[in-house]
DRENLOLUM-406186 format. One record per residue: residue number from 1; residue in three letters; x, y, z of N, C-alpha, C, O, CB in turn. Coordinates in steps of 0.02 Angstrom, whole numbers, plus 50000, padded with zeros to 5 digits. Glycine has a CB too. Layout:
BEGIN
{NUM ALA {X Y Z} {X Y Z} {X Y Z} {X Y Z} {X Y Z}}
...
***
This chain:
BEGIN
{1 UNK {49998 50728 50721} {49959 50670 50738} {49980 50612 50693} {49993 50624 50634} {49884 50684 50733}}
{2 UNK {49983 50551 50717} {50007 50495 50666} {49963 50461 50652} {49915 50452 50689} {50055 50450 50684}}
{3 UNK {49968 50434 50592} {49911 50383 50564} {49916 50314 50607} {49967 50284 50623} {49924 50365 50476}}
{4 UNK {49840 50293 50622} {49832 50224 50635} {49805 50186 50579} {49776 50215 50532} {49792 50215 50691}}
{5 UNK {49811 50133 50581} {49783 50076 50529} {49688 50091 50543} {49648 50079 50497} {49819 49972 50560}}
{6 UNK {49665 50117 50609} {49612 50109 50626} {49589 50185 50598} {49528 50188 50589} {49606 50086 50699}}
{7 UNK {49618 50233 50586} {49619 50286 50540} {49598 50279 50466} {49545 50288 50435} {49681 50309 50541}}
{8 UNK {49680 50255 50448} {49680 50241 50361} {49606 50214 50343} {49568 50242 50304} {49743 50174 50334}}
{9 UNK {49592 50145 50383} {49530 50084 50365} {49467 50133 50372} {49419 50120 50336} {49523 50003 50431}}
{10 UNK {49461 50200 50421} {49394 50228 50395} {49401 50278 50332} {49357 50301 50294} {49357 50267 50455}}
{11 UNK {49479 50290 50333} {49478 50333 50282} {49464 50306 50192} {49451 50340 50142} {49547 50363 50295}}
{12 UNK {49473 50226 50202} {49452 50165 50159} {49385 50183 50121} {49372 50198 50063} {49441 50097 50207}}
{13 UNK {49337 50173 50194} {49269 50162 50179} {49246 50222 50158} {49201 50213 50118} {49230 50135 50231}}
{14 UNK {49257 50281 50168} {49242 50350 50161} {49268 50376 50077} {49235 50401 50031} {49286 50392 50227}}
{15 UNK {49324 50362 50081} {49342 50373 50023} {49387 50329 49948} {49408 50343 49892} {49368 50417 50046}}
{16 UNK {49382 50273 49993} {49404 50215 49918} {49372 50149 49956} {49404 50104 49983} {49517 50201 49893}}
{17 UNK {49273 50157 49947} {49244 50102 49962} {49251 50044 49936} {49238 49992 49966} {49198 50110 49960}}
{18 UNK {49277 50048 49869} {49293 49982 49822} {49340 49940 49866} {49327 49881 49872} {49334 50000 49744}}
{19 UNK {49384 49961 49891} {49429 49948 49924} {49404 49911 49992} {49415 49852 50006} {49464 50005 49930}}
{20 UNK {49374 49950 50024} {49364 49922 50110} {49293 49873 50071} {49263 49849 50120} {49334 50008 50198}}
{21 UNK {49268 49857 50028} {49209 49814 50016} {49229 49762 50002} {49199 49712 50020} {49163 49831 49970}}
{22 UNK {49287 49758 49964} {49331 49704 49954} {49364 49672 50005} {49396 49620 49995} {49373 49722 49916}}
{23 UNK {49359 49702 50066} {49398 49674 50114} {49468 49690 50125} {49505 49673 50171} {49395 49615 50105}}
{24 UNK {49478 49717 50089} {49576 49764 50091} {49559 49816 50176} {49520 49862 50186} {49594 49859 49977}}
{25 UNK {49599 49789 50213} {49626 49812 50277} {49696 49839 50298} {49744 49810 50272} {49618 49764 50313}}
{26 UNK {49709 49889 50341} {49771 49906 50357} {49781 49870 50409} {49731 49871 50445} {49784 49971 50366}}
{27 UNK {49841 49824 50440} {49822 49807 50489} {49888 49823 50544} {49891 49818 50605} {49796 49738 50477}}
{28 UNK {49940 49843 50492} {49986 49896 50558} {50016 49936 50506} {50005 49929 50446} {50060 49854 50619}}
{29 UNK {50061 49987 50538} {50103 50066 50522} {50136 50090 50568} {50110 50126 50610} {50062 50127 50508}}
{30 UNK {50202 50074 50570} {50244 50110 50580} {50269 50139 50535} {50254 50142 50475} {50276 50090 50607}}
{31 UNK {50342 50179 50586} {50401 50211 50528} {50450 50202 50480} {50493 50233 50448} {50432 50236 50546}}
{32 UNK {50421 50132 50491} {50469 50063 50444} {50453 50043 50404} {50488 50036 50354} {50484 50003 50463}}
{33 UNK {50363 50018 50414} {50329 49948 50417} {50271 49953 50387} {50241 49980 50433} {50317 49920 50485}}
{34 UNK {50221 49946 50335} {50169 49948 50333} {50133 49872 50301} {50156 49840 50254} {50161 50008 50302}}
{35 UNK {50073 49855 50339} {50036 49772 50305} {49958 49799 50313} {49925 49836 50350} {50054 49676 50369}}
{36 UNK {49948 49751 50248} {49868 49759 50242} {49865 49686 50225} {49910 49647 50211} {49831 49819 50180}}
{37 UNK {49787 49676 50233} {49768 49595 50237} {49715 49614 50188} {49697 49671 50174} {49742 49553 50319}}
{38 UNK {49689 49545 50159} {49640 49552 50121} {49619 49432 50123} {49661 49387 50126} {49676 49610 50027}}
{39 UNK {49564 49427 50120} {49544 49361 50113} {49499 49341 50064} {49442 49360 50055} {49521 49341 50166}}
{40 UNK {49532 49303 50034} {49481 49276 49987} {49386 49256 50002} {49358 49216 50039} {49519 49211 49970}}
{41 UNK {49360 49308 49949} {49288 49277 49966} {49265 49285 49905} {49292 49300 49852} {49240 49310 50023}}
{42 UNK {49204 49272 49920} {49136 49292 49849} {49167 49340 49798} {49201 49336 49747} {49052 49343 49883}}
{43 UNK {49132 49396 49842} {49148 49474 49831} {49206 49492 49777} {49196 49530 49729} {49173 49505 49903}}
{44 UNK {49294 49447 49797} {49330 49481 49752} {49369 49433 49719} {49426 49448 49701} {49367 49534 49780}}
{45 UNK {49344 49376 49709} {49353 49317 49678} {49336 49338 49591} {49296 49380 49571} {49300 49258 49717}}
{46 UNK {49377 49298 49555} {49390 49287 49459} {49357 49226 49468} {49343 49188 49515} {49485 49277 49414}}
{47 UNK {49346 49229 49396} {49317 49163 49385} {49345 49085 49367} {49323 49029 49353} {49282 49177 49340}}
{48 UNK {49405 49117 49376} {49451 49048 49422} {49459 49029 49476} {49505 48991 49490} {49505 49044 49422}}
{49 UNK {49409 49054 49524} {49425 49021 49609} {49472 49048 49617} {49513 49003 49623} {49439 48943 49629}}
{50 UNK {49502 49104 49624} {49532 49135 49660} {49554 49222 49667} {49539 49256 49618} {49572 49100 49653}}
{51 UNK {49585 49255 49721} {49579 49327 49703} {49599 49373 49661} {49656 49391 49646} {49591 49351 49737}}
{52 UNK {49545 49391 49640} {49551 49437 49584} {49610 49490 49595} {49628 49514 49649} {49483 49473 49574}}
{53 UNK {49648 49509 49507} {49706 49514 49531} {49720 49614 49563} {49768 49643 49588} {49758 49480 49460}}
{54 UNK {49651 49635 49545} {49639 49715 49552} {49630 49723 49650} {49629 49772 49688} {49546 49744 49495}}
{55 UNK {49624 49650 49661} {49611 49675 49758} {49659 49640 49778} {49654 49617 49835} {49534 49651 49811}}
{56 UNK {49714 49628 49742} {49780 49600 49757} {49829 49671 49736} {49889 49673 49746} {49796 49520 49707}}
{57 UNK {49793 49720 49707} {49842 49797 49693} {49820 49832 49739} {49857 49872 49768} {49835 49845 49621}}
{58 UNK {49764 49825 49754} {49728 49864 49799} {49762 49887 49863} {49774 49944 49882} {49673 49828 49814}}
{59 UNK {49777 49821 49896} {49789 49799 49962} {49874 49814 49949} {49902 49852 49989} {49758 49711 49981}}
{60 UNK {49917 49782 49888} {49996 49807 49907} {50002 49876 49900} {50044 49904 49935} {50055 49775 49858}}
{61 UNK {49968 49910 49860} {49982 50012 49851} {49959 50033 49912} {49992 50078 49938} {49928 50065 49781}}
{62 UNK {49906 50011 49946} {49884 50031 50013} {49943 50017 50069} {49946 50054 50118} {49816 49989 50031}}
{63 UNK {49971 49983 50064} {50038 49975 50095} {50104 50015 50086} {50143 50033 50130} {50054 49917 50079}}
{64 UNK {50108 50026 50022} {50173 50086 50020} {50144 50143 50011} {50184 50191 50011} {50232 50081 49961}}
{65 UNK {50072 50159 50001} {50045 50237 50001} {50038 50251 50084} {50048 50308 50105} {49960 50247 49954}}
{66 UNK {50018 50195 50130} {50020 50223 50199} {50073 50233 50224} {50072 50245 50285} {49993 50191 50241}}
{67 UNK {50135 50232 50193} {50203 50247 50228} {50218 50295 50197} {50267 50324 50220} {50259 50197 50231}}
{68 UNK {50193 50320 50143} {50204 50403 50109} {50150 50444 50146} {50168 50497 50171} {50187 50411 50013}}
{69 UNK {50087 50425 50151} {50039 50474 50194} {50067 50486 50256} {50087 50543 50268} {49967 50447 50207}}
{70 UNK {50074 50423 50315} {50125 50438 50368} {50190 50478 50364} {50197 50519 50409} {50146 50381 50388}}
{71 UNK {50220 50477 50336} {50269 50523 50351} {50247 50592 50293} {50294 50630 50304} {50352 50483 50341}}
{72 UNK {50220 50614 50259} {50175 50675 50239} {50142 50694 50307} {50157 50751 50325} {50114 50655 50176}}
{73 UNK {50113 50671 50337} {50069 50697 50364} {50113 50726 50438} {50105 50776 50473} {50008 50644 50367}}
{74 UNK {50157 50672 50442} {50222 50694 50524} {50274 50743 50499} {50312 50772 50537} {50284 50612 50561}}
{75 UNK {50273 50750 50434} {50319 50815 50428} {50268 50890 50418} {50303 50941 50413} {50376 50804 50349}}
{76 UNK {50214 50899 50415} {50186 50948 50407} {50178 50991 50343} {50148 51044 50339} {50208 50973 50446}}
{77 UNK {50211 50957 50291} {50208 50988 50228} {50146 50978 50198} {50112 50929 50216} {50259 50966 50185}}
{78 UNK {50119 51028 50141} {50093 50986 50099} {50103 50963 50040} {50105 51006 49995} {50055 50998 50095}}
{79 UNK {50109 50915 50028} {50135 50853 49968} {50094 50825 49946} {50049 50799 49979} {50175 50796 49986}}
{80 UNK {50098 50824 49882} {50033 50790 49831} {50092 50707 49831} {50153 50701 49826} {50014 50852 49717}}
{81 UNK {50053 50672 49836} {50093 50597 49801} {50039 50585 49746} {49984 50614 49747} {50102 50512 49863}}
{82 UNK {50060 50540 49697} {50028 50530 49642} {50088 50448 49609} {50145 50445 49587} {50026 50619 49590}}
{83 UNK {50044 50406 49620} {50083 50328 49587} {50086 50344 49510} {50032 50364 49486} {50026 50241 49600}}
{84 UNK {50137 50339 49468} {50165 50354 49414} {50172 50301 49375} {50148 50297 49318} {50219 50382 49424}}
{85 UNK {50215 50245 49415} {50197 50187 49379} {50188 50117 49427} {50197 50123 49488} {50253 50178 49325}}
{86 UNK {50172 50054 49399} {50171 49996 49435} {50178 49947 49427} {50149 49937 49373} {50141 49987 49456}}
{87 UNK {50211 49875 49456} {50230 49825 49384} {50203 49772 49464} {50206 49785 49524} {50346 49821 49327}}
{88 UNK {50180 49711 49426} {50156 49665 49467} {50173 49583 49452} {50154 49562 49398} {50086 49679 49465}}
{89 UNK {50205 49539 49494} {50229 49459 49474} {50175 49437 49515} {50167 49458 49572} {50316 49424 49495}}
{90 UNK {50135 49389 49484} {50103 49341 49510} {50123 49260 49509} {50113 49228 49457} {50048 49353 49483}}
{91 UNK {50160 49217 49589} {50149 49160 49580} {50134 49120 49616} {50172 49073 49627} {50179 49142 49560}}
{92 UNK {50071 49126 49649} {50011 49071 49653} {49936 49080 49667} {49921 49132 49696} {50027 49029 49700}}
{93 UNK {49911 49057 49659} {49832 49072 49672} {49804 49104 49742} {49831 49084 49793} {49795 49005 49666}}
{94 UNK {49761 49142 49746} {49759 49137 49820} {49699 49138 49838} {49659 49180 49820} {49792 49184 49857}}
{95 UNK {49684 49072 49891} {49612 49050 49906} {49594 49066 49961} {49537 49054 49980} {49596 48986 49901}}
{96 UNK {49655 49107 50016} {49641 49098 50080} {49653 49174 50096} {49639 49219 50056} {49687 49041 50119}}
{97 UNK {49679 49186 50158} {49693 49260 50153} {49768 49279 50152} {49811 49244 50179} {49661 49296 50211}}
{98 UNK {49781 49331 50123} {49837 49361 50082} {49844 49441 50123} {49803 49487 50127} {49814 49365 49986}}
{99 UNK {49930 49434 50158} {49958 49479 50184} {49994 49511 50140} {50025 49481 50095} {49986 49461 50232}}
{100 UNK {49996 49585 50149} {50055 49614 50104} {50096 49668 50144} {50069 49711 50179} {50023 49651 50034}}
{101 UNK {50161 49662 50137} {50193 49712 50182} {50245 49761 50120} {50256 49758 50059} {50245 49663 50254}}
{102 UNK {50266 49808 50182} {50313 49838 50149} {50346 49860 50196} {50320 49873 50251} {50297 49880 50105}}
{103 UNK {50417 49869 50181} {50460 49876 50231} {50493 49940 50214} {50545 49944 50247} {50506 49817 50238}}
{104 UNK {50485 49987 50180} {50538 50045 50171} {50505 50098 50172} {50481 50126 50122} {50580 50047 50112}}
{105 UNK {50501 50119 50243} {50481 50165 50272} {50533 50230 50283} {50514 50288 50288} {50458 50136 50326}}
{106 UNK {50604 50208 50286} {50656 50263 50296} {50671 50274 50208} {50682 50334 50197} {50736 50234 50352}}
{107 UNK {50674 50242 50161} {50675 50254 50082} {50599 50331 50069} {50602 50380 50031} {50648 50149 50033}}
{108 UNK {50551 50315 50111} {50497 50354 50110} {50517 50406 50128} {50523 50451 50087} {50447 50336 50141}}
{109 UNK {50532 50416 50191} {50566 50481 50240} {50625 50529 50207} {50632 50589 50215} {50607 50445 50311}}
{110 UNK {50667 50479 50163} {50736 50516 50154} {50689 50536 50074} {50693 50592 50050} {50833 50457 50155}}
{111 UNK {50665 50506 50056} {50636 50540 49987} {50586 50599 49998} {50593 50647 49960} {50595 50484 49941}}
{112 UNK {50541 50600 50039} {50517 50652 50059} {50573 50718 50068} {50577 50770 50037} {50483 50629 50118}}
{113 UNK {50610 50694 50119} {50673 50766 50142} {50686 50791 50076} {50682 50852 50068} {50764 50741 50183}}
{114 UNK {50702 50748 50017} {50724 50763 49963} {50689 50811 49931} {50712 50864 49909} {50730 50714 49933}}
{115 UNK {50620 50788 49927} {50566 50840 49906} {50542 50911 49927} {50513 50956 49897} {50518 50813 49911}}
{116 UNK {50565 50902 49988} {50527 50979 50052} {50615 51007 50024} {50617 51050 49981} {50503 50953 50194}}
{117 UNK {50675 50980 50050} {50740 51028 50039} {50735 51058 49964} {50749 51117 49954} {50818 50980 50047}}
{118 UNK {50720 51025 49926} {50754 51041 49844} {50687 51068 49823} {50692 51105 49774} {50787 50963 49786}}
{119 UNK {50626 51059 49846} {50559 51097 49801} {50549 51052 49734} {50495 51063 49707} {50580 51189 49772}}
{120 UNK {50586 51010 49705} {50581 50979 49651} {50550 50915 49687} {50577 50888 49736} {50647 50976 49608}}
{121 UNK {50480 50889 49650} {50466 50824 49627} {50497 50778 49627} {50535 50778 49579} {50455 50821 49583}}
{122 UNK {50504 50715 49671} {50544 50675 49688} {50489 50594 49665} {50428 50589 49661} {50569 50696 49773}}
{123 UNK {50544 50543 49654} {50484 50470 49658} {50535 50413 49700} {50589 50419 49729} {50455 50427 49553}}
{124 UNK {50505 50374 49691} {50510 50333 49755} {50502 50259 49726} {50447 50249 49700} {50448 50355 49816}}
{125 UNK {50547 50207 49726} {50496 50136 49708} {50493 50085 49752} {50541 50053 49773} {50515 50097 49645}}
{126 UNK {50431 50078 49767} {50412 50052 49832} {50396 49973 49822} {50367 49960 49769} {50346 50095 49861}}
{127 UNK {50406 49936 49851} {50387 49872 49845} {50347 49829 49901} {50362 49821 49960} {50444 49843 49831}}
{128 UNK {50307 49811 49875} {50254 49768 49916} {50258 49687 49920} {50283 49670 49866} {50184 49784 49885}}
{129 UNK {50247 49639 49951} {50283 49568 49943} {50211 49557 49995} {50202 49574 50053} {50386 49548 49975}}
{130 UNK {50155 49515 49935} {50115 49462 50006} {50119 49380 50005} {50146 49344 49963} {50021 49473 50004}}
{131 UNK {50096 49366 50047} {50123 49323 50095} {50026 49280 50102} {49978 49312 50121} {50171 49378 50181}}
{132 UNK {50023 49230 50088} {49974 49181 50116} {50020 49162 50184} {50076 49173 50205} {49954 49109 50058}}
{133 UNK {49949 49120 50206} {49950 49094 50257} {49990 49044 50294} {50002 49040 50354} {49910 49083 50254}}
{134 UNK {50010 48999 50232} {50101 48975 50229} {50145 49013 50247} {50189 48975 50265} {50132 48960 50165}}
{135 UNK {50164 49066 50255} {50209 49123 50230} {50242 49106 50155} {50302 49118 50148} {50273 49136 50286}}
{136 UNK {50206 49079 50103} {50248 49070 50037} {50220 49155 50000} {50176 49192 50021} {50217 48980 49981}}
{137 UNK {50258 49162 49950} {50250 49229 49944} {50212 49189 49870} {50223 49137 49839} {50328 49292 49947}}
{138 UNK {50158 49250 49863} {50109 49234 49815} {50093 49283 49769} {50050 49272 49727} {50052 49215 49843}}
{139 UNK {50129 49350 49773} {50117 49404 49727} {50176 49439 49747} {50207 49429 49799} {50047 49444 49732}}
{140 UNK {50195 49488 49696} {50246 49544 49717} {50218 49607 49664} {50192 49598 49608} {50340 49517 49702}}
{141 UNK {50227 49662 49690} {50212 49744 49681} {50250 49795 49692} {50277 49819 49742} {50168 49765 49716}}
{142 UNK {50249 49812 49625} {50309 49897 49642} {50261 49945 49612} {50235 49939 49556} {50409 49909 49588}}
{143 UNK {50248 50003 49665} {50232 50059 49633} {50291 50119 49644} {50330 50130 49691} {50160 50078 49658}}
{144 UNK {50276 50153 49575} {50337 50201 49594} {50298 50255 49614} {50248 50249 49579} {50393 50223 49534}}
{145 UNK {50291 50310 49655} {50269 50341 49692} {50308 50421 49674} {50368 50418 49662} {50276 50303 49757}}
{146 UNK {50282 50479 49671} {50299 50521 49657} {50271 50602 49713} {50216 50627 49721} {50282 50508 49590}}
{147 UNK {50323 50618 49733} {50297 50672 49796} {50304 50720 49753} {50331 50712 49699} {50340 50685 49875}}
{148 UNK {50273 50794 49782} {50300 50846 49749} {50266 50904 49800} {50205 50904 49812} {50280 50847 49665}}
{149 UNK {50304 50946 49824} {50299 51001 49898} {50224 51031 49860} {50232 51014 49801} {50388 51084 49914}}
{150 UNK {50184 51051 49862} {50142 51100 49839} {50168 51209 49842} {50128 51251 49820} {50072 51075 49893}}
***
């Protein structure tokens, strides 16, 4: 069965409410492709007028962890992932709402194979890039991501 964004988002509220309260959404997934949205409000606003920078991690790891759960979950193994490390550039404020994608969905797939063939612990560094409403890019995110077969 494949993950939908309409999946992941209850799997949000159920189990990382901080997350779906903040407004962090999946809003597509493919085998490529993953974006989550998030908009500035009350709720996850600093006290500089603008979004706080923990629902700006929120929303890009939710993006390269749904392209490791998707393909975990279409190969049938079971695989623990676990984010290892994460490094984050911030440059500009964001007052409006803030897209984040990720595009390496086959980097996911071939690192997985890596993990199920060899039995050894494999990682992955995934990168997230969002995007305001300009399309100017306003944050960037790498988590390195780590599978391992159970």
């Amino acid at each position: 069965m494949q993950l939908s964004p309409s999946k992941v988002n209850w799997f949000l509220f159920f189990k990382l409410p901080a997350a779906y309260w903040c407004g962090v959404r999946l809003v597509q997934l493919d085998h490529h492709e993953s974006k989550a949205s998030v908009k500035y409000r009350w709720f996850n606003q600093n006290p500089f007028r603008s979004m706080y920078f923990a629902v700006q991690m929120m929303a890009a790891e939710l993006t390269t962890g749904a392209l490791a759960l998707s393909a975990i979950r279409e190969s049938g193994k079971s695989v623990s992932m676990l984010v290892a490390s994460s490094q984050s550039v911030y440059h500009k404020k964001i007052t409006g709402r803030v897209t984040f994608s990720c595009r390496q969905g086959q980097l996911v797939r071939e690192t997985l194979a890596a993990a199920i063939a060899s039995g050894a612990p494999q990682t992955v560094r995934l990168h997230a890039i969002g995007r305001n409403e300009s399309n100017e890019v306003v944050s960037e995110m790498t988590f390195e991501w780590t599978l391992k077969v159970r």
